[in-house]
N, C-alpha and C positions, 0 to 999 in steps of 0.2 A: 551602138547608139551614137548620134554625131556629136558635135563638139558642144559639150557643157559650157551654160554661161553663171557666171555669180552675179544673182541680181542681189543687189544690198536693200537694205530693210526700208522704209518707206521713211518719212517724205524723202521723193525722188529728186522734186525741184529744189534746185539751190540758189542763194543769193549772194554777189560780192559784200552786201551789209550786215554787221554784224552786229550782235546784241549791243555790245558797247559801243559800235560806232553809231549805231540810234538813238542809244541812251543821250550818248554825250552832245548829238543832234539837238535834242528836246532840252539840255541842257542850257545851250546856245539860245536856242527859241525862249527860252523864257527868263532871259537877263533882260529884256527890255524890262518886264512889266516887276522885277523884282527891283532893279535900280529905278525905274520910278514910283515903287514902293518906299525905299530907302529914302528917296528923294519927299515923295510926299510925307512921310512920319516921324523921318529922323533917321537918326545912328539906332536905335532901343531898334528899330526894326530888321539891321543888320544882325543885330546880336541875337535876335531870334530865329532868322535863319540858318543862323553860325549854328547856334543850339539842337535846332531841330536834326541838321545837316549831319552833326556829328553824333547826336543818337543813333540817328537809323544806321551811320555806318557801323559807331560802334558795336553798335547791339548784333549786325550781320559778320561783323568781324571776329566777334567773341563766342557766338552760335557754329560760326566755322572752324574756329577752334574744337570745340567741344567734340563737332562731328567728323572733325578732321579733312573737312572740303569746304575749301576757302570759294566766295563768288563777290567776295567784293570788288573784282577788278571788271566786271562790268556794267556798275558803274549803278546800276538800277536802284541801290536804296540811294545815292544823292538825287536820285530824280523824285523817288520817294518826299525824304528828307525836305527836298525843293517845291513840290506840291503841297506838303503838309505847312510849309511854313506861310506858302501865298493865301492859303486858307484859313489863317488864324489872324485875332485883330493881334496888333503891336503892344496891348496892353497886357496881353496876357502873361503870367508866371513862368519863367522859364524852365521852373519845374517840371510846369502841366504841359509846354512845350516838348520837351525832353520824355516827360511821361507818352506823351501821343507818338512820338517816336517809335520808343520801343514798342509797343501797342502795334503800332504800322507792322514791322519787319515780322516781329517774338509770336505773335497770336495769329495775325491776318496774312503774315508773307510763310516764313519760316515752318510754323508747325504744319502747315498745309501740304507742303513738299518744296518750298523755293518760290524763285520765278517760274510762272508759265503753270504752277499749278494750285496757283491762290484763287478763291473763287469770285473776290471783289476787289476793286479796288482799297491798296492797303492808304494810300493816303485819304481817301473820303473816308472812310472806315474809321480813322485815327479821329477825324474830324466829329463823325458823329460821335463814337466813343466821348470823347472831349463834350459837346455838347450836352449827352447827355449827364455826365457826370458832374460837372461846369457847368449848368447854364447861365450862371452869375460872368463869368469870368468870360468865358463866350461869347456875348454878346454885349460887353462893354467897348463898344466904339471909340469912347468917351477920349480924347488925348490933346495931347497939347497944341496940335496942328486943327482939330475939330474939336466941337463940345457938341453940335447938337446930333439928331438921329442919322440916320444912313438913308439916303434919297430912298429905298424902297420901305423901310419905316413911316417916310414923309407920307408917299403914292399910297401906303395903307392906310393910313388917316384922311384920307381925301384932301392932302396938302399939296399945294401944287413945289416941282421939282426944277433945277435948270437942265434941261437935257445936256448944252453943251459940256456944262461944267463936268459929269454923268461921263461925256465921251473921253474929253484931257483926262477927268479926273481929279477934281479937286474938291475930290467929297469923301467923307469918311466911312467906313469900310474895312473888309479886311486886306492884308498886306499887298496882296497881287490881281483884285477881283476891281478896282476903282478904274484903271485906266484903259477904257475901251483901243483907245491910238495903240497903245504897248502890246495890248494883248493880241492884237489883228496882227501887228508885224512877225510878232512870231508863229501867231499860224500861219502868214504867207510864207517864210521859210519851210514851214513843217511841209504844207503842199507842194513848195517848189523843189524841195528834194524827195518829195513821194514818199515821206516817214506815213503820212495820214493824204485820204482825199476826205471828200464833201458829205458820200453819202451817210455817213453817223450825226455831224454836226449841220449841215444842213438839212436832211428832213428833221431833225432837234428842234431847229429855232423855226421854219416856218409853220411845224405844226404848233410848238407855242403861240407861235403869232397870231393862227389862227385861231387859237383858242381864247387868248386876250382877246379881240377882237368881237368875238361870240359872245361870252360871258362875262368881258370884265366891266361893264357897262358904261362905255365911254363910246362903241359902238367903234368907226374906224377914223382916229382921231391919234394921229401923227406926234403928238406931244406926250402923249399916254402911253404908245405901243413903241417908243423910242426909249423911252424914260425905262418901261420894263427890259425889252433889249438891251439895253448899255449898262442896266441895274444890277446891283449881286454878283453872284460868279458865274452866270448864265455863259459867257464866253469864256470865260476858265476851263468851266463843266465840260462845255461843249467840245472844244477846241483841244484841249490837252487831257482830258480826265476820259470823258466818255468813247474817245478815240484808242484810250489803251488795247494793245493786242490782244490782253492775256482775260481781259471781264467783258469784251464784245464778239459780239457773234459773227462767226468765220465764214455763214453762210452771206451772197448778198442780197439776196431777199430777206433774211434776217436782219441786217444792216439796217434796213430800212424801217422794218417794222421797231425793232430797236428803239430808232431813232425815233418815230411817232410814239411810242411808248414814255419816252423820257418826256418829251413836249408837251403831254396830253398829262403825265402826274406831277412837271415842275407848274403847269398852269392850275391845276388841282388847290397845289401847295400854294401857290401866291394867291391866286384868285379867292379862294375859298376855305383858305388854311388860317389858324390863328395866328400864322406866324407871317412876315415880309418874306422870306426866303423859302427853298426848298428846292436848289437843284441838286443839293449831296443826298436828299434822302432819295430823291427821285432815279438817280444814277445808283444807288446801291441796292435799292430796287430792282434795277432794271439789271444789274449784275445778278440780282439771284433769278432771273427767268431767264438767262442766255440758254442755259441747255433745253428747257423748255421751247425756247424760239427756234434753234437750231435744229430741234425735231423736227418741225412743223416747216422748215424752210429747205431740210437738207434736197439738194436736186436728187433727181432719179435717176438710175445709175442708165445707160445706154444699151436696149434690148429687155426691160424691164420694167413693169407697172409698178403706181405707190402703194406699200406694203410688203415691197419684194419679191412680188409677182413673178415670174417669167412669162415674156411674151410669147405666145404662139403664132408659129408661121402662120 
């Protein structure tokens, strides 16, 4: 027999990028919109990120222990830690803080298998957790920088809102979801180094768009469809949450669909929900159909019909 070769186990393709060199990427990307958090709320809203930050790692620090395989050093629960905290208002307990931490890593990261084999996003996850457990504390906007509602509170009551203000950001909200300017800059890093591209968050927001548009009856009125764009964590969701690796669909026909899925249940949730918000349910949603989508999207293998067929000459 000729010469034997050792093929090594599968995935073949490799990348100079590594877990933590992404992480610490996405890291980067999202101090704009957390120091114009800091900056719009106060110091109380550093302390809440400090809080959050140090839950998730501790909790992954201490779980490593236990199992004797440490993975804090890539860095994934401060990304964790960092999401979770942009998603809670500044008023909240730093308890329930802390508590939504471990929640993130302990239940939704860790007992699942780690990174890579959680089946949702662990910082939405923490969020709605919190929500639901908290909806008092959740939803108090209320702080020394704002007193009144949160621009998609206003747009629910048929109050009119200031778009521009909506874009800087100088409305209340939670920690990282107000400043449209912040949150763009670090998705143009996230794209410019190819951590994320377009097709999750861009079919996301145009199929929203389209969908405000249709149903939210304002018909196509630039003041209304901007206000909902720049409102909530709609570019949070979109840009840093829904783009995760590990709860989006690896097919890119599923990418897409994904994407139109999320747009079509956050419009659901604003338009027709009793609530102003709804892009965390809509996104942990769409985490529990990835494999479902992934079915229905996987390509066909080369020499081969769908179902596994083999072609005949």
């Amino acid at each position: 027999m000729g010469k034997l070769y050792k093929v090594s186990s599968n995935p073949h393709i490799r990348s100079g990028m590594t877990t933590s060199g992404i992480m610490l990427a996405v890291i980067v990307a999202l101090m704009p919109a957390t120091g114009f958090g800091i900056y719009n709320f106060g110091i109380r809203a550093l302390f809440v990120v400090l809080v959050t930050v140090a839950s998730t790692v501790l909790t992954e620090f201490l779980y490593g222990l236990f199992r004797k395989k440490m993975t804090i050093t890539d860095l994934s629960a401060v990304v964790t830690g960092l999401l979770l905290a942009l998603n809670l208002p500044v008023t909240i307990p730093f308890w329930m803080a802390a508590l939504g931490g471990v929640f993130a890593i302990l239940v939704v990261k860790m007992l699942f298998g780690g990174l890579g084999q959680n089946f949702m996003n662990p910082a939405l996850a923490a969020r709605c957790f919190l929500l639901i457990s908290f909806p008092v504390q959740m939803t108090a906007f209320a702080c020394d920088a704002y007193t009144g509602a949160t621009p998609l509170a206003a747009l629910k009551a048929g109050e009119s809102v200031n778009a521009l203000d909506m874009v800087i950001g100088r409305t209340a909200g939670t920690i990282g979801e107000t400043s449209l300017v912040a949150l763009a800059v670090g998705a143009c890093l996230l794209i410019l180094l190819g951590i994320i591209d377009l097709r999750v968050p861009g079919t996301y927001l145009v199929t929203f768009a389209v969908f405000v548009i249709l149903f939210g009856g304002h018909r196509v009125d630039p003041a209304y469809l901007s206000a909902h764009l720049a409102g909530g964590g709609l570019m949070l969701g979109a840009f840093f949450m829904a783009t995760d690796y590990v709860t989006r669909p690896v097919t890119i026909k599923g990418q897409y669909v994904y994407g139109m899925f999320l747009g079509l249940m956050t419009g659901i949730f604003r338009i027709f929900g009793p609530g102003a918000e709804g892009v965390s349910y809509a996104i942990i949603l769409g985490n529990l159909l990835v494999p479902l989508i992934e079915k229905y999207t996987r390509p066909v293998a080369f020499g081969y019909r769908k179902g596994g067929k083999r072609r005949e000459k």
